[in-house]
N, C-alpha and C positions, 0 to 999 in steps of 0.2 A: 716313598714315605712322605706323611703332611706330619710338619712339624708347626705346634703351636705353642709361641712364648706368651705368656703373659706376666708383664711387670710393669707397675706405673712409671719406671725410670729407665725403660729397656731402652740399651741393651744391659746397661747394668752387669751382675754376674754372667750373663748369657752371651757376652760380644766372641767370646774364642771359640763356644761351640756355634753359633750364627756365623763367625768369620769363615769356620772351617768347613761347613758345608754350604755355602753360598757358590751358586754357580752350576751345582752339581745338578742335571737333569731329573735324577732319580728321587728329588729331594723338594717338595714346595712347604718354606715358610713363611707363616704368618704371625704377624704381633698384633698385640692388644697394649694400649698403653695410654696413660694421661699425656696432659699438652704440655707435659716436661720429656716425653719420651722423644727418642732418634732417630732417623729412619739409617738404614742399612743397607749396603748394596744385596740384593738377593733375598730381602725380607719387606712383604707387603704389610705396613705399618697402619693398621686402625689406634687413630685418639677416640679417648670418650672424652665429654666434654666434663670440666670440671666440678666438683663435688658443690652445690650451692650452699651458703649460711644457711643454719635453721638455728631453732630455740632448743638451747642445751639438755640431752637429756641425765637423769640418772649422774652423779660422778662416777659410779660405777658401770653405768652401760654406756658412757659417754664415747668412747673409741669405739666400743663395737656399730653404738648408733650412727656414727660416721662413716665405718665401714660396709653397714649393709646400701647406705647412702651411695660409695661409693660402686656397691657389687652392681647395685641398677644399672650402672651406666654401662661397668665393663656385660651385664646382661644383656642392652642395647645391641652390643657390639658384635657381642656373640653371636647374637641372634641374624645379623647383616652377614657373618660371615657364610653363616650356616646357611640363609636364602639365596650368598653367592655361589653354593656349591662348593664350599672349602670347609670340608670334615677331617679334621686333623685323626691321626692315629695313634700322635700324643700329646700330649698339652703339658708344656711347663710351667709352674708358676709360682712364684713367691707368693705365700699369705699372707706378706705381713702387714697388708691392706686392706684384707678382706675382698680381694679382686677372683679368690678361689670359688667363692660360696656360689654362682651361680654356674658353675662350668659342669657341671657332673647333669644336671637337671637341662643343659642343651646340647651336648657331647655325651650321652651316656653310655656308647661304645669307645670311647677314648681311653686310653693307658693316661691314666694321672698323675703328676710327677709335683713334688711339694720340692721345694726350694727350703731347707730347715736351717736358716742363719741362726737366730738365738731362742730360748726359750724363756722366761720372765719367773723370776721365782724369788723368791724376799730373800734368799741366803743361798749360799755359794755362787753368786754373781754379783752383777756391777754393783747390786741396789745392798747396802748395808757394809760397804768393803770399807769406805774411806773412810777415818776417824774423827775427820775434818766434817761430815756431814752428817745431821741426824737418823737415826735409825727409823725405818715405818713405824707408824703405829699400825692397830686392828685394821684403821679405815683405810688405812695405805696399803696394806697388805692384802686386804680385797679387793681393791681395786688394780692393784700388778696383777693378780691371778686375773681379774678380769680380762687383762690385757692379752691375753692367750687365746681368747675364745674364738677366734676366726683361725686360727693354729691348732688346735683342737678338732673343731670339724672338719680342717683339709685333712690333719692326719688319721680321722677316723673314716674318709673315703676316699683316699687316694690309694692306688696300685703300688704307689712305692715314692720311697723321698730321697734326698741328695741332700749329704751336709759337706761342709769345706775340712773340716777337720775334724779329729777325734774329740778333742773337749767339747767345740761347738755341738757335737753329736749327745754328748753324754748331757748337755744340760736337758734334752729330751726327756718326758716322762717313762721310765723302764718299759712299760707294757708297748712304746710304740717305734723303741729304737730297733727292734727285731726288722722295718720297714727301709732305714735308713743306710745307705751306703755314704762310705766317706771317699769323694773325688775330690778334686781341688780345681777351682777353673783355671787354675796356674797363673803363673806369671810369662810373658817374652824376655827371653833371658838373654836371648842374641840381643834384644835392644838396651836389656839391663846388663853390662858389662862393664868391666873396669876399664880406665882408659888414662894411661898416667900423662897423657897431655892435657885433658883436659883443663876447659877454663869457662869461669863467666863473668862477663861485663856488666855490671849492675847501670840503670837510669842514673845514679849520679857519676858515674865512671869510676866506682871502684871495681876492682878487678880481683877474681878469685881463683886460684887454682892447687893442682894437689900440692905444690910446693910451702904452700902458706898450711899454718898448723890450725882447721876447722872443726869447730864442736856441731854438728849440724843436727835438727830436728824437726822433722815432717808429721804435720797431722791435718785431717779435711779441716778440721776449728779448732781453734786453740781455747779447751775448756780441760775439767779435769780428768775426765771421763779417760783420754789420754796422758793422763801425768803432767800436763802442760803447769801445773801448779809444784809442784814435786821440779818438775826440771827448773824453772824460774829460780828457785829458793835454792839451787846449786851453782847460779852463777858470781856470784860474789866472791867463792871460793873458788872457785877456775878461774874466773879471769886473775883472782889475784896470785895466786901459783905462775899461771901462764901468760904472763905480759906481751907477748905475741899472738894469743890467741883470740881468733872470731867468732860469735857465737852467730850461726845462720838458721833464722828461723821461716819454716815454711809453712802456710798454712791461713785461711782468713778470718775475722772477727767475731765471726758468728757461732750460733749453741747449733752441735748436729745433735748432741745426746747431753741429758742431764739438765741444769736449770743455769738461770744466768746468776750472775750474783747479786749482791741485793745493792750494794751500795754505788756498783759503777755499771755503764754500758755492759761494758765487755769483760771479761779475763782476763785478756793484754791488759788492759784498762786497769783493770785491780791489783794484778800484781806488780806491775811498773808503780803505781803508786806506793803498793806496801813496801818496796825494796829499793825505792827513792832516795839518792844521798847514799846508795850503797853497792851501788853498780854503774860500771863506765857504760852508758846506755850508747855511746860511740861503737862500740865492740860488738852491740847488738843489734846484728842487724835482723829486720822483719821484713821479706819478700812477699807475703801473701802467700795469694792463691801462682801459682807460676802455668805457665804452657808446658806440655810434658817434655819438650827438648831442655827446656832448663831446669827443670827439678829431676831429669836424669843426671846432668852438668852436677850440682850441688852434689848428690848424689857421690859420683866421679870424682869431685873433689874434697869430698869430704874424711880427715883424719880419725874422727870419735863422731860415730851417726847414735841416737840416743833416741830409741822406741821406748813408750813405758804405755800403757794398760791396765784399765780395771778387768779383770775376771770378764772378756765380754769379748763382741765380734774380733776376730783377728782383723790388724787391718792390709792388706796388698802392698802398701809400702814397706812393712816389714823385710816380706819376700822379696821386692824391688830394690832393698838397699843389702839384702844378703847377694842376690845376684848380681851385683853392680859390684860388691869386692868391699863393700864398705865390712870396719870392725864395729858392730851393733852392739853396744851396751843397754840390754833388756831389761823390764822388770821381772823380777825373779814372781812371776803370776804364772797363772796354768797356761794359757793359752800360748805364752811366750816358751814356756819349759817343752809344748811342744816344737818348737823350732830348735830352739838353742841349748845346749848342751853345755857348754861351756868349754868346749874345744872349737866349736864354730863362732864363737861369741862369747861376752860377759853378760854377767845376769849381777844383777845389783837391788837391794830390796827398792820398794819405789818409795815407801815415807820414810828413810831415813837418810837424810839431804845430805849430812857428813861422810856414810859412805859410799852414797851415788855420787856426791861431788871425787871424793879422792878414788873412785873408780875413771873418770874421766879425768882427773887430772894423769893418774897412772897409764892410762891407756896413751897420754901425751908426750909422756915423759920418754916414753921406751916405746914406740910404735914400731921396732924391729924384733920386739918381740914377743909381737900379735901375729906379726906377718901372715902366720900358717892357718892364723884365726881367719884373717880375708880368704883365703886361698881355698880351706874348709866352707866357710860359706856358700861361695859359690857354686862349688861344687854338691854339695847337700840340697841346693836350689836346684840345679841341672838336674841331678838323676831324682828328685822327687814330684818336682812343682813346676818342670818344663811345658807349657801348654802346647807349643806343637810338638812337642818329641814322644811326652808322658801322660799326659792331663788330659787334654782334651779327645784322643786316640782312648785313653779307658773309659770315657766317658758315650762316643760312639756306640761304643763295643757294648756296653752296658745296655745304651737305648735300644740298639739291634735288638739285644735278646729280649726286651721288654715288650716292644712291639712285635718278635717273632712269637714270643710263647701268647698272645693275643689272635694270631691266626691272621695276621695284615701280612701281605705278602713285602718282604724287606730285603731287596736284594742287599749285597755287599755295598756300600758309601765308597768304597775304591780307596780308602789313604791307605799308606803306605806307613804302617804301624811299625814302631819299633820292638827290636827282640822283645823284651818285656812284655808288651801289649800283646802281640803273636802269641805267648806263653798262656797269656791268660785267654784267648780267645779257643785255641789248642785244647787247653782242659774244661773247657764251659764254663771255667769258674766266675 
């Protein structure tokens, strides 16, 4: 079988299925990707070269103009591979770049596979949640829907799509979710484990471990999009309940989603200033961006780990701090309500700071009587969101059949599938 990834940032969501067939005789991958993407043992890695300045078009055709900009290149690419002799049997690819548009028109016997993270829609997602933010107007509102248009035509010619979760599924337009399977690329749960030794040494030599009582919270940027403003405006009242307690925050300066704020650089920036004179800024600590041995650590030693979310992409650390044993205090949002129950974790609303604060103070006060809350967690990660046990094994199995009912001859990939996946293989389903 030829497998073909294409993602400007591969390996991106693609690394555990790329990991788990790398190596295997039966199997040649290839990627497509910009000069931010990675190369992979077992995946021959084509860059295109980067999208150049032009003169802005449309505010509303503004993104798509950028992305057909960008499709040239990954066309380019396509086209080198296809002169190499490397005809994939199926191509996976996220749209959310417009890197799809030109792959059907050079592959046109390829199994098509849409990568479906979010859909763009003026109500019931990120865009109109916060109260803190104004609402679109007409001109904004046509121009999000514009935001779709390269998602639209992957999913009106692709064979089939892949979303991470149910809600991520449902923000799909109804006529195209009938296309859409829900896998998860999981998480490494053997590497996210709890570890009551654990410890980390900060650059100034302060020292962290499960013994010390930690408020911890991970995000790629600390903006709102994440709660990062919501959780800020609960520290006053935690630290001052908890006079032993450390607020550890992970995550770097930058906007990944959403806008910066108007009057300071940054977020960090804004809300340190606004809560100035009101917070032992000693207690809070800011690590950045970390290596992932030490944002496992954090992780591991963390007392009260605190996810919060707009209505929007689930993010991997979520699942990385359920599997690690941590007790997650969630935003009571959809995407969270899919994970947490509130026997595997607390849910807390996200703008009402008094009782997300005296939710993490509580969760401090009496942490032996979460216990079974960590213990839940992890377990609910194992048997759901395991990538080598669960995930990545349904996800094979799936491809198989996509590329077998296409008529490419797909022998068995050889893993060693557990009961479950066996099950589903067993009944074709």
């Amino acid at each position: 079988m030829k497998l073909l990834f294409v993602h400007n940032n591969f390996p991106a969501q693609f690394r555990n299925l790329a990991t788990a067939l790398a190596g295997d005789p039966r199997v040649q991958m290839a990627a497509i990707g910009s000069e931010t993407a990675r190369a992979m043992p077992g995946v021959s890695l084509h860059r295109y070269a980067g999208v150049a300045p032009h003169t802005p078009a449309h505010s509303f055709s503004r993104r798509f103009d950028g992305e057909t900009r960008r499709a040239e290149q990954v066309l380019y690419a396509a086209t080198r591979l296809a002169q190499d002799g490397f005809v994939p049997d199926l191509i996976l690819v996220h749209p959310g770049w417009g890197e799809n548009l030109p792959l059907r028109a050079v592959f046109p016997k390829a199994k098509l596979v849409v990568y479906c993270e979010y859909y763009y829609r003026a109500e019931g997602g990120d865009v109109g949640f916060d109260p803190e933010f104004p609402a679109l107007g007409v001109d904004g509102a046509v121009a999000l829907d514009c935001k779709n248009a390269a998602t639209l035509l992957a999913l009106a010619s692709c064979d089939a799509a892949l979303s991470p979760t149910r809600w991520q599924k449902s923000t799909f337009p109804s006529d195209f979710r009938h296309k859409i399977e829900v896998i998860h690329e999981g998480v490494d749960t053997d590497y996210f484990a709890p570890d009551p030794g654990a410890a980390l040494t900060l650059s100034d030599g302060v020292r962290l471990s499960a013994t010390d009582e930690i408020v911890t919270y991970s995000a790629r940027s600390l903006e709102p999009i994440r709660g990062f403003h919501s959780f800020m405006r609960t520290l006053p009242r935690v630290l001052e309940a908890r006079p032993k307690a450390k607020i550890v925050i992970v995550g770097d300066d930058g906007i990944s989603y959403g806008v910066p704020p108007r009057k300071h650089p940054t977020w960090k920036a804004a809300l340190l200033d606004e809560l100035r004179g009101r917070l032992d800024e000693r207690r809070v600590l800011f690590l950045g961006r970390l290596p992932y041995g030490d944002y496992r650590r954090v992780l591991q030693v963390s007392s009260a780990h605190v996810y919060l979310t707009y209505p929007f992409v689930l993010s991997w650390s979520l699942l990385e701090a359920m599997s690690a044993g941590c007790l997650v205090i969630g935003s009571d949002t959809a995407p969270v309500r899919e994970m947490i129950d509130g026997d595997n974790g607390l849910l807390a609303p996200m703008f009402d700071r008094e009782a997300l604060a005296e939710t993490i103070v509580g969760a401090l006060a009496d942490p032996e009587a979460h216990a079974i809350r960590r213990v839940r967690a992890r377990q609910f990660v194992r048997d759901h969101f395991n990538a080598r046990g669960i995930c990545t094994p349904k996800l094979i199995h799936w491809i198989e059949g996509l590329v077998g009912s296409h008529n490419v001859e797909a022998p068995g990939i050889g893993l060693a599938f557990p009961p479950q996946v066996e099950a589903l293989r067993a009944s074709g389903r």
